[in-house]
N, C-alpha and C positions, 0 to 999 in steps of 0.2 A: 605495431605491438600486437603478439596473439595472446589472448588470456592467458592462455597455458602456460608463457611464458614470464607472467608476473614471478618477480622475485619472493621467494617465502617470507623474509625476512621483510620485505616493504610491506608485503599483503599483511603478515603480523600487526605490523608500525600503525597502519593504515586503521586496520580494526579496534586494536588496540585504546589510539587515540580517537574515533569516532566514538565507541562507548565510552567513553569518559567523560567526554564534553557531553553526549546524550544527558546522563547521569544527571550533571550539571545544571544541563540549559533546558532539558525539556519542556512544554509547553502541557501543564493540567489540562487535557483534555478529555472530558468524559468517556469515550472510546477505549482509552487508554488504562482504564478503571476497572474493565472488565474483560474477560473470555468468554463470553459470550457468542456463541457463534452467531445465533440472530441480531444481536446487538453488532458486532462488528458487521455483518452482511449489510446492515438496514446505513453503519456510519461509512461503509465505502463508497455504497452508492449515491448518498448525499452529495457526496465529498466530489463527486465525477466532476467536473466543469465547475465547483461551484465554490464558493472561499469558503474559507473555517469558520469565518463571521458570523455569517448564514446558517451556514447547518446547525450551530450553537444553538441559535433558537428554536429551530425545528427540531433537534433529532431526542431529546428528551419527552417534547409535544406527541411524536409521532408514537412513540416508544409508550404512550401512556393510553393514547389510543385503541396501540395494537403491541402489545403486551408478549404474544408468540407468534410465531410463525405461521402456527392456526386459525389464529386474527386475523392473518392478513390473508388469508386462504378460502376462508367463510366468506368476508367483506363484501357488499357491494364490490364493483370497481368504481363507482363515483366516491364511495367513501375513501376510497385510499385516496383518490385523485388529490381531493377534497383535505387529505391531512397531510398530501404532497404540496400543496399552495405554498407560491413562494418562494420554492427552488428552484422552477424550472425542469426542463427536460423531461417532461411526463410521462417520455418511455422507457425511463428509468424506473418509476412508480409501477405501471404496465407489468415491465421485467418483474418487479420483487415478485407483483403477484402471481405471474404465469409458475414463476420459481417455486413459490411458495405452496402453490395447487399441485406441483407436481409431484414437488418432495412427499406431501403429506397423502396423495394418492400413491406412490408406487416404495416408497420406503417403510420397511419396519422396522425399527421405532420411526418415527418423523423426525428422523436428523439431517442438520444439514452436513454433507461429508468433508471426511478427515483432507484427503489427498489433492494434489492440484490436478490432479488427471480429472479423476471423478468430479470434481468441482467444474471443471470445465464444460461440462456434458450438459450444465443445468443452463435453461434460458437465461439469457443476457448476463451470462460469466465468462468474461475475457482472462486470457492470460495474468495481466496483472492484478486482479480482482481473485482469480482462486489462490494466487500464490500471499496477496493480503491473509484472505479467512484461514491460511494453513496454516500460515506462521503467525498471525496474532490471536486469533480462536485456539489454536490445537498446540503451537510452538512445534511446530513442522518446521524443517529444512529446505525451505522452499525459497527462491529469488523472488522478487518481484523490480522492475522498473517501469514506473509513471515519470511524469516531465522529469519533476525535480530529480530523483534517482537518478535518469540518465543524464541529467546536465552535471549532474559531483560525476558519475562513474565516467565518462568522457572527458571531463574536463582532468581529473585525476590522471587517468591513465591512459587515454585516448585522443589529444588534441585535436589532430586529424580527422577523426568519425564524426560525421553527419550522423547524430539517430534518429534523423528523421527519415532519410534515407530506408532504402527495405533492409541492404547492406548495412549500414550502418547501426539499425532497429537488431540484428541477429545479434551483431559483436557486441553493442550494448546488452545484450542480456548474457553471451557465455562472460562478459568479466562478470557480471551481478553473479553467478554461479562460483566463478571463482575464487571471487574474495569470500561467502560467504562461512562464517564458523565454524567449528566440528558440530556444536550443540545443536537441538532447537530452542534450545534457551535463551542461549546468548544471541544466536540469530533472530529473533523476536527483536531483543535490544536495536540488533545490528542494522534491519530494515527497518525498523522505527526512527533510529538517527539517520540514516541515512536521506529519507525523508525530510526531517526537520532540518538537519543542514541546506537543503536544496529548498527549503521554505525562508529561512530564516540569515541565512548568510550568504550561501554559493546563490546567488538567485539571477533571476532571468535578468533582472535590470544593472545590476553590480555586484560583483566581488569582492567581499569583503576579508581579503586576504590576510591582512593583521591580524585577524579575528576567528580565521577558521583553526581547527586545531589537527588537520591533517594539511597544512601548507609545505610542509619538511619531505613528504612524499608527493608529491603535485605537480606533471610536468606542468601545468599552465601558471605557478606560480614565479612571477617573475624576482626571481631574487636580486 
């Protein structure tokens, strides 16, 4: 299957019925609550390796610590380390702050950026980390694929593809492009369920095909 050649009509179906169930079944989490571009910047990074559990506890602590961008800019770096406790991967922590010193040394106003390109430009922002902050901070039209994403977008439309593969890693991201909305609106929605499905139903361990709400378009659902 090549992206391009997704049916309109399925891609419709497909979208259609993900934001609905989103709507539905979403999961209150604080992240979720705000546009924020620090705020989301500070809950993806959490979020890398780490469960939703975790971060719950932290990322509101962190957030009261360090308030802006500029907070974490100034800081010690033992401070940051320090209100990183607990989640691990400390070059995560590291990143925010090289990030953080950089924005607010060479940008004026000290924003973090709109686009996925420029986003990408800043330390320890990956592919799917600037297309996060586009689309959930800005509502930018941006893809994004992390595990969960690409286990729904292959398993939907790609049985075949390995994405962990280099090959498999490309075609998983032009379907993520292809299914997504006209809007940046709805596209917000669209990679937020998207997400949550590969969390909460389509998951690593089982398939909870009864239960998902895009099964009618789904080559891996066994009817």
């Amino acid at each position: 299957m090549t992206p391009t050649l997704i049916n309109p009509k399925r891609r419709a179906t497909f979208g259609r019925r993900l934001r609905a169930w989103y709507r539905e079944n979403a999961r209150d989490l604080p992240w979720r609550r705000t546009r924020d571009p620090y705020h989301i910047l500070v809950s993806e990074l959490m979020l890398q390796q780490t469960q939703v559990s975790r971060v719950l506890t932290k990322y509101s602590e962190f957030l009261g610590r360090f308030p802006t961008l500029e907070a974490v800019a100034e800081s010690r770096p033992a401070r940051v380390r320090e209100a990183w406790s607990g989640l691990g991967y400390y070059a995560r922590a590291r990143n925010l702050q090289r990030l953080a010193r950089t924005i607010v040394r060479d940008r004026e106003p000290s924003a973090i950026p709109r686009e996925p390109d420029a986003l990408r430009k800043l330390p320890g922002i990956g592919a799917y980390t600037a297309g996060a902050i586009a689309s959930f901070a800005y509502e930018r039209r941006a893809p994004l694929v992390d595990t969960n994403v690409a286990r729904v977008l292959t398993r939907v439309f790609a049985p075949h593809v390995n994405p962990r593969t280099h090959k498999g890693h490309k075609v998983t991201w032009e379907i993520a492009r292809a299914v997504l909305p006209r809007t940046g609106a709805a596209t917000y929605v669209h990679n937020q369920a998207l997400m949550e499905l590969g969390a909460l139903v389509c998951t690593a361990r089982s398939r909870a095909c009864p239960s998902c709400p895009v099964r009618s378009v789904c080559d891996s659902y066994d009817r």
